[in-house]
C-alpha positions in Angstrom: -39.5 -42.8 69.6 -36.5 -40.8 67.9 -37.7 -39.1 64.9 -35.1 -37.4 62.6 -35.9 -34.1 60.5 -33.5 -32.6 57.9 -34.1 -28.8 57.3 -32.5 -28.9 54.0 -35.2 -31.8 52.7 -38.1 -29.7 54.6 -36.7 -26.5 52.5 -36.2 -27.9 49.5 -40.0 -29.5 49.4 -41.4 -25.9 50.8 -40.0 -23.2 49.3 -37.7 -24.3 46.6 -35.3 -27.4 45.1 -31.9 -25.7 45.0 -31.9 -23.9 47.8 -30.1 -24.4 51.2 -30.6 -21.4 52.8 -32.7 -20.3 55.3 -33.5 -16.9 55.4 -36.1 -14.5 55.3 -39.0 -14.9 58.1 -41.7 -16.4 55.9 -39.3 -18.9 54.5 -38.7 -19.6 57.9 -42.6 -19.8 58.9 -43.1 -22.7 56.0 -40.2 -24.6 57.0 -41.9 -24.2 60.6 -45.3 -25.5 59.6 -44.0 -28.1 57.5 -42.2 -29.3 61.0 -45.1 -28.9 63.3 -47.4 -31.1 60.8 -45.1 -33.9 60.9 -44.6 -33.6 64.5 -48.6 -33.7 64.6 -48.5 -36.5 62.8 -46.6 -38.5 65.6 -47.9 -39.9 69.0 -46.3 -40.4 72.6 -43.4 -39.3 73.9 -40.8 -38.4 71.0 -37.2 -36.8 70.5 -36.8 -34.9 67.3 -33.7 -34.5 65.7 -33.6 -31.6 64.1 -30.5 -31.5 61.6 -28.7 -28.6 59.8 -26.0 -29.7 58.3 -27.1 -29.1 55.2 -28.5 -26.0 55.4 -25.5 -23.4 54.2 -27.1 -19.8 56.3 -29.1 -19.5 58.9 -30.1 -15.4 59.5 -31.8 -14.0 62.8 -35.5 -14.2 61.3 -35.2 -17.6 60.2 -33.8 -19.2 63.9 -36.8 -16.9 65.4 -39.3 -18.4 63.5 -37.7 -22.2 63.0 -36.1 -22.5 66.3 -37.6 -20.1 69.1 -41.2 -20.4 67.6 -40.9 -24.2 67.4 -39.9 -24.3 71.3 -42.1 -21.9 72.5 -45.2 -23.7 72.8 -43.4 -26.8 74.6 -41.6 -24.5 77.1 -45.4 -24.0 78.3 -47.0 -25.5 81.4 -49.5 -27.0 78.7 -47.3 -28.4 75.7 -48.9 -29.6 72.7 -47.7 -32.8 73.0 -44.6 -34.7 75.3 -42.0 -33.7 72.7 -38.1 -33.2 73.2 -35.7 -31.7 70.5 -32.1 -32.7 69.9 -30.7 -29.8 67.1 -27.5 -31.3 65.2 -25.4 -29.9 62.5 -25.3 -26.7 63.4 -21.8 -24.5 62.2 -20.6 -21.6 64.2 -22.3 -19.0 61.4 -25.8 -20.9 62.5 -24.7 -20.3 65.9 -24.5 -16.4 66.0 -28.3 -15.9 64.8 -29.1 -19.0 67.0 -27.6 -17.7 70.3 -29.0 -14.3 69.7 -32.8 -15.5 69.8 -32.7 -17.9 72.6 -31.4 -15.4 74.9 -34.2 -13.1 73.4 -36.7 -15.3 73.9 -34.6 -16.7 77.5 -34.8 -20.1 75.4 -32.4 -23.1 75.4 -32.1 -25.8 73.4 -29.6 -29.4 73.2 -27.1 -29.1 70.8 -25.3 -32.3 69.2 -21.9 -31.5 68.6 -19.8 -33.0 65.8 -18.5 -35.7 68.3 -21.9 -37.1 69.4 -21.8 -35.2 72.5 -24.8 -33.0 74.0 -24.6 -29.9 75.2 -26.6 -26.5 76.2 -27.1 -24.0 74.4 -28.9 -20.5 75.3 -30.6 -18.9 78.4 -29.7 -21.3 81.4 -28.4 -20.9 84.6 -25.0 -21.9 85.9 -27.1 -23.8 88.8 -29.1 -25.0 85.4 -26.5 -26.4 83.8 -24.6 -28.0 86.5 -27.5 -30.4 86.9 -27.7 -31.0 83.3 -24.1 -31.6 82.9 -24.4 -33.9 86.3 -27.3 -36.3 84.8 -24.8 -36.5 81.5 -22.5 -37.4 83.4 -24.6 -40.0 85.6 -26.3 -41.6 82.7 -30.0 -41.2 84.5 -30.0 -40.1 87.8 -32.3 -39.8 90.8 -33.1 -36.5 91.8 -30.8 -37.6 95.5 -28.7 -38.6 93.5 -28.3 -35.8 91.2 -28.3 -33.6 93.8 -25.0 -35.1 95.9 -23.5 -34.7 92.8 -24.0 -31.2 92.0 -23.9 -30.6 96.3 -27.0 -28.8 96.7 -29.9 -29.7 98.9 -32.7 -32.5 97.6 -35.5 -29.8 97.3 -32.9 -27.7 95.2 -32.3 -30.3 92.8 -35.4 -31.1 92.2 -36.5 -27.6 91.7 -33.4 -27.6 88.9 -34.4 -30.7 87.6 -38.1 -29.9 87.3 -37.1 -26.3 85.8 -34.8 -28.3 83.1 -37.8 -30.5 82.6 -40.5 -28.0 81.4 -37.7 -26.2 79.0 -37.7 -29.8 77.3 -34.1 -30.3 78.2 -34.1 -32.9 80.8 -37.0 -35.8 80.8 -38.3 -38.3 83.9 -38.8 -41.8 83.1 -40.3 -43.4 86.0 -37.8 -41.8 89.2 -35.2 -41.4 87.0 -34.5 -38.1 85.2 -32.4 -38.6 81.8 -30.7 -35.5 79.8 -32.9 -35.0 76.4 -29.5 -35.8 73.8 -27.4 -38.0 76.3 -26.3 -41.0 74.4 -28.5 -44.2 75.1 
């Protein structure tokens, strides 16, 4: 199940009408809470889209407490619940205070770029994001196959993939893994 969440609607209904900024750390907590009761509200396996691109600013307390403290409980061995996140709409000023608190918090997230296509953003490994970019690339992949195509050893890969996989960023659907953002 896709389910599609647009910050400036969540802003507006929490804090106030006419504003499309998000700043300050306990405007950035309510926007939060508002989030995690409607993922609550939602069962299975789902991918969230997250959307800014109608949120104007973005400042270093708000991504903290909207972005890092949203992933952090799913980047546990024990998630709440099997939930992915796809964050789209995001401008290069949203980026700065973005990039700043992943690698703080060593977080990373999939970032939908203007032109549809994923990509990584944050605290991830160059081994890391090979095998992302190679299961992009692949569609869905086994984990033999993923790991010919990066040319690393099976037991590598799947350490890789498996490491992806509890950062929410890559997701295994029966023995195939599939990026978290690649296009269906």
């Amino acid at each position: 199940m896709i389910n599609h969440i647009d910050l400036s609607t969540v802003l507006r209904r929490t804090v106030c009408d006419l504003y499309s900024n998000l700043v300050t750390r306990p405007t950035g907590a309510a926007v939060r809470t508002a989030i995690e009761t409607q993922l609550a509200e939602l069962g299975g396996r789902t991918v969230t889209v997250i959307d800014f691109s109608n949120v104007s600013l973005l400042d270093f307390s708000c991504a903290d407490e909207v972005v890092a403290k949203l992933l952090l409980p799913y980047c546990d061995d024990c998630p709440p619940r099997d939930a992915y996140f796809v964050f789209r709409g995001m401008s290069e000023t949203h980026l700065d205070a973005l990039e700043h608190v992943l690698e703080r918090h060593r977080l990373a997230l999939v970032l939908q770029q203007e032109d549809g296509v994923p990509t990584i953003v944050g605290a991830v490994s160059v081994a890391e994001r090979k095998v992302w970019e190679a299961v992009i690339e692949l569609g869905s992949a086994t984990c033999d196959e993923v790991a010919r195509q990066v040319g690393v050893a099976a037991e590598e890969g799947d350490m890789l993939l498996n490491a992806l996989a509890r950062r929410r960023l890559m997701m295994k659907l029966g023995d195939q893994w599939v990026a978290v953002g690649a296009p269906a």
